[in-house]
C-alpha positions in Angstrom: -181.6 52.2 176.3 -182.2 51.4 173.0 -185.1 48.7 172.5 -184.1 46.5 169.8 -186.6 46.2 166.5 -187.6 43.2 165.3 -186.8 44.5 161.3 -183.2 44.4 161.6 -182.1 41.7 159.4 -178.5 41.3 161.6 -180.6 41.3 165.2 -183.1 38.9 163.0 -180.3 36.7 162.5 -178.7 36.7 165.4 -181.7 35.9 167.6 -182.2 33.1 165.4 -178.9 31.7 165.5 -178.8 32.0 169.2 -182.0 30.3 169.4 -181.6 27.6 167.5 -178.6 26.5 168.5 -177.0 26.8 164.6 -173.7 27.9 166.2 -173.4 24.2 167.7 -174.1 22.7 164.7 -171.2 23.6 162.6 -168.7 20.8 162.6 -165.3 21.5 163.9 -166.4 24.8 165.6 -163.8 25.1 167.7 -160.8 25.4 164.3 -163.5 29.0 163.2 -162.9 32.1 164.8 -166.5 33.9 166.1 -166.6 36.1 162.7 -166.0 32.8 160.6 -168.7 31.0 162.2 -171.0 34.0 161.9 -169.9 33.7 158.2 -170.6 30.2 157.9 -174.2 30.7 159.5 -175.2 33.5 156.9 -174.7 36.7 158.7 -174.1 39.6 156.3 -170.6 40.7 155.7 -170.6 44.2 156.7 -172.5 43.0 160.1 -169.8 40.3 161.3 -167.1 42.3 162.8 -169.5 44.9 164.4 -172.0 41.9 165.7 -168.6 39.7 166.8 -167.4 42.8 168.7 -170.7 43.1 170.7 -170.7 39.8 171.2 -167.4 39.8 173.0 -168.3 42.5 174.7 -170.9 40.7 176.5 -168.9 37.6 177.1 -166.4 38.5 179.5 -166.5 36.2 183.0 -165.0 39.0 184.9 -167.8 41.3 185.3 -165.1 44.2 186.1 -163.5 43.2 182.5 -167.1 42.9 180.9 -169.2 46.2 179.2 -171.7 47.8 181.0 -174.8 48.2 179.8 -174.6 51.6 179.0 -171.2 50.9 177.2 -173.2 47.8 175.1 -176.1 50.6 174.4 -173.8 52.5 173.1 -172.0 49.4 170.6 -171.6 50.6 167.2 -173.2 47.6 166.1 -176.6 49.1 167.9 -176.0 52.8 166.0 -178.1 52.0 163.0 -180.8 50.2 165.5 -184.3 51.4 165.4 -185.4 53.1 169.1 -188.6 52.4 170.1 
């Protein structure tokens, strides 16, 4: 499994998005799609629809519909990621 570097400016973002709770802070969030809010919070371009497709990936309630681990290793979005 890939370890995640702190120098990516996408997994930089993200973590601090998730961690600050910035998502819940735009108004009307519920009217922008996951890449527009991604967007809006100052994610690169070219890393919205490969971070949004992780994302989604992870999210699924049914754990039989949701990515294993080895299938979210694999992401595209984590191809370019550093390996510790």
């Amino acid at each position: 499994m890939k370890m995640v570097s702190m120098h990516s400016s996408s997994t930089q973002w993200l973590i601090a998005v998730l961690f600050s709770g910035k998502l819940r802070c735009i108004e009307q969030l519920s009217s922008l799609s996951l890449e527009q809010a991604m967007i809006h919070s100052g994610l690169p371009q070219a890393e919205v629809f490969p971070a949004a497709g992780f994302i989604r990936a992870c999210l699924h309630l049914n754990p039989e519909e949701r990515s294993s681990a080895a299938d979210l290793d694999a992401h595209r979005w984590l191809a370019n990621v550093p390996s510790c």
